[in-house]
C-alpha positions in Angstrom: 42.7 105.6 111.1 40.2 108.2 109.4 37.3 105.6 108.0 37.3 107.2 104.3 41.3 105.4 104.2 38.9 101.7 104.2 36.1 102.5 102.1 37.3 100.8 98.7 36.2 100.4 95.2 37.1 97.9 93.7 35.2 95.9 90.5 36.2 92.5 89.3 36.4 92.4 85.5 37.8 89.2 83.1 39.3 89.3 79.5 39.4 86.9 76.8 42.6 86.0 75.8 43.2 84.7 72.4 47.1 84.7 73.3 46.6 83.0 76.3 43.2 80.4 75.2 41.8 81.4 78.6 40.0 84.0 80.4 41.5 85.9 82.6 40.4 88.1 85.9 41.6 91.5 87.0 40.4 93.7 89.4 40.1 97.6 89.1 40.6 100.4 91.8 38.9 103.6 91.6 40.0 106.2 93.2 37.9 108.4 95.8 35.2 110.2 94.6 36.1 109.4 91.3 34.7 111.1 87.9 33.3 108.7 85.6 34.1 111.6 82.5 37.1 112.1 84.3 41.0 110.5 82.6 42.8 109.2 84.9 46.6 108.0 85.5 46.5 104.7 85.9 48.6 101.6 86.8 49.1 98.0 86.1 50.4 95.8 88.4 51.3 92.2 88.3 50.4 90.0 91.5 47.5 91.8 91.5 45.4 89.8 94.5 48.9 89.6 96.5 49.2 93.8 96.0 45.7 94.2 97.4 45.9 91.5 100.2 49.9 91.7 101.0 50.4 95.4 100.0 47.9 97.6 101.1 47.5 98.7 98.0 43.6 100.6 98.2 44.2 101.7 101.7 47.6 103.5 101.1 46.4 104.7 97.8 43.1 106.1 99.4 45.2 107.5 102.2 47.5 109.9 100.3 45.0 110.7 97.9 42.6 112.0 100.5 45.8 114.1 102.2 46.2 115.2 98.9 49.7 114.1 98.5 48.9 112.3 95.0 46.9 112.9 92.1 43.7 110.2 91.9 44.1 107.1 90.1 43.1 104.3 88.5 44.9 100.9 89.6 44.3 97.2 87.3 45.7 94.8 89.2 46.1 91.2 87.6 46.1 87.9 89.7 48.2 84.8 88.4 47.7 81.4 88.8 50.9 80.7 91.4 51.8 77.2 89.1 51.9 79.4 86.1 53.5 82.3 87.6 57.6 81.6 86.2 56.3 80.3 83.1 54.6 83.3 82.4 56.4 86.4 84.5 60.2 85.1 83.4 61.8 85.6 80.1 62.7 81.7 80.3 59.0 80.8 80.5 57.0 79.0 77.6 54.2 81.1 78.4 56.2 84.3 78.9 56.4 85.8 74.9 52.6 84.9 74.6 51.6 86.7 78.3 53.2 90.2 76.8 51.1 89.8 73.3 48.3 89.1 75.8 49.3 92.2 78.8 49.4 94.9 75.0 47.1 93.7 73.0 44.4 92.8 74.6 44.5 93.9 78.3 45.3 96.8 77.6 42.5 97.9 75.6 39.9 96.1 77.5 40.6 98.3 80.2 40.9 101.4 78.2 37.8 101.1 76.7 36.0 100.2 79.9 37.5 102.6 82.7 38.1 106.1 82.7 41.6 105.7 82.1 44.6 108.0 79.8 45.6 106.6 77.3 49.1 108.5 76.7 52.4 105.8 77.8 53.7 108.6 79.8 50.4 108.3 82.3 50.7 104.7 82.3 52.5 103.3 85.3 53.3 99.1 85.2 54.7 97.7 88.3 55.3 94.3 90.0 57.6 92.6 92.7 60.0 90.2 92.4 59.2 88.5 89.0 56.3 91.0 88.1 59.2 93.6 88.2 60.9 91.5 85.6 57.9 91.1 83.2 56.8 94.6 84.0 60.2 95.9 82.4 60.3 93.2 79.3 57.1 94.7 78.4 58.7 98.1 78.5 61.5 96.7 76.0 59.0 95.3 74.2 56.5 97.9 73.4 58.2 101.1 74.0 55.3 103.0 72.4 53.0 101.6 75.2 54.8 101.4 77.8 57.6 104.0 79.4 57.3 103.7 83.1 57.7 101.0 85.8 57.5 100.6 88.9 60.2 97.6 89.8 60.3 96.2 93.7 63.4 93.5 94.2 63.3 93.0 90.7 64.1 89.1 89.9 66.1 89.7 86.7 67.7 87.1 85.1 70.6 87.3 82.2 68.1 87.2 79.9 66.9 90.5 81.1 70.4 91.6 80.5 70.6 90.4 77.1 67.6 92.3 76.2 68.9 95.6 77.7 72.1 94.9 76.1 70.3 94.8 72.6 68.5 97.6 73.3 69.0 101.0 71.6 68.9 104.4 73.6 66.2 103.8 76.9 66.0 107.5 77.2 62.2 107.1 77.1 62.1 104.6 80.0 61.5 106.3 83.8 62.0 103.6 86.6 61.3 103.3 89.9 63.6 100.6 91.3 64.4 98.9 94.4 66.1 96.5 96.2 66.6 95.2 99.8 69.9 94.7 101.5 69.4 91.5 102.5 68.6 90.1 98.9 71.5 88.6 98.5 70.8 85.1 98.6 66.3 84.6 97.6 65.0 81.2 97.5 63.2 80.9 94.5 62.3 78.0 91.8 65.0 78.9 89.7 67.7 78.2 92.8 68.9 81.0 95.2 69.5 84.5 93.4 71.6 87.3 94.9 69.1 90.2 93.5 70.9 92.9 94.8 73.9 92.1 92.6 71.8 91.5 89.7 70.2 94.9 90.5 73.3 97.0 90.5 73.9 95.0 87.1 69.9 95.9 85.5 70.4 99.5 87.0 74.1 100.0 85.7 73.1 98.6 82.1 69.9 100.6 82.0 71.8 103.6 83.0 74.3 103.2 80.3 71.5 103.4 77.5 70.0 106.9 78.8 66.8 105.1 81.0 65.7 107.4 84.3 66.3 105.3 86.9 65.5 106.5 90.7 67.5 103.3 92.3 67.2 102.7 95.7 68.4 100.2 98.1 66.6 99.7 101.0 66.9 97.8 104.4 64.5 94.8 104.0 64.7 91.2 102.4 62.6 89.7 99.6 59.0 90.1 101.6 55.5 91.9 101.4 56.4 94.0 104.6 59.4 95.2 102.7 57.6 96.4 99.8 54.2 97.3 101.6 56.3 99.6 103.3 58.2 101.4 100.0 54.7 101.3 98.3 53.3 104.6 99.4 57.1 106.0 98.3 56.1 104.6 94.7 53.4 106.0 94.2 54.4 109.5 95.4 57.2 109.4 92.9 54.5 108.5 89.9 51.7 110.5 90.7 52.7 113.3 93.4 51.2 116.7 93.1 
């Protein structure tokens, strides 16, 4: 593997959170050679340790930026306390309403005033797996001024998630990346086994019906990092690709 693939930048930042009465880390890739006067594309991605450690994330990034198969740019990736996680990434959570006013109000700008990131919705990428996939497209529903593209991997979407498509107007300004292994169809999780590729079909049919861009996929692979470390470089061609 060429050497320049491994040479990372990556700073650790925190926010305070008056949402959340904490403070709270996230970590910030910069692209190769980057350009400090420079605006870059940038996205935001829940799980943030787990997409660095589990998905490859810098390496793959650095790869096809390098081979020149993807514009450069800027990746926040947030880590989550693992006892917290459902609380706050799942629209049944106590912590879950509070975690989006904390994600748009205040991460947000943090970043944006700190990095050498655009500030236009339609070069602002959020993404997540599993659960960050959900929260990732609440906060789409939620703020469709800030946020009109996401990056969904085995999405964990509840009913609730339907409900809130359902009440939804015309999503004609949502793009999506979604997708969803095979196997899914029966993922251990704390809120009992879910068949996620049925509930996918249902999230992609619904968001379909109110005008969102979907690019639905379903994949071989099961609920797992080597599933979506694999369809990660695939993501990020379809966001940023020359």
């Amino acid at each position: 593997m060429d050497k320049r693939y491994l040479k990372r930048t990556i700073l650790k930042r925190e926010v305070e959170s008056q949402h959340l009465g904490e403070t709270r880390p996230f970590q910030v890739y910069l692209p190769p050679e980057h350009d400090e006067s420079e605006s870059y594309p940038v996205l935001y991605l829940q799980d943030g340790d787990d997409y660095f450690n589990l998905g490859r994330l810098a390496t793959q990034a650095n790869q096809l930026i390098l081979d020149n198969e993807i514009h450069p740019f800027v990746a926040v990736a947030l880590p989550v306390d693992k006892a917290k996680r459902t609380s706050e990434y799942a629209p049944i959570g106590e912590r879950f309403d509070r975690y989006l006013q904390f994600f748009a109000e205040e991460l947000i700008p943090a970043v944006e005033e700190n990095f050498p990131v655009s500030t236009h919705p339609d070069e602002r990428v959020l993404g997540g797996s599993s659960l960050g996939g959900t929260v990732s497209l609440h906060l789409a529903l939620q703020y469709p001024q800030k946020f009109q593209r996401i990056l969904s991997q085995s999405g964990a979407f509840l009913e609730q998630t339907l409900d809130k498509i359902g009440q939804s107007g015309s999503l004609g300004y949502l793009e999506i990346y979604q997708t969803i292994g095979k196997s899914e169809t029966a993922v251990p999780t704390h809120l009992g086994n879910l068949d996620l590729l049925a509930r996918n079909r249902e999230v992609h049919r619904a968001l379909s019906e109110r005008d969102a861009d979907v690019e639905y996929s379903e994949q071989e692979g099961d609920h797992t990092w080597g599933f979506w470390q694999r369809d990660l470089p695939i993501a990020l061609k379809f966001f940023f690709e020359k």
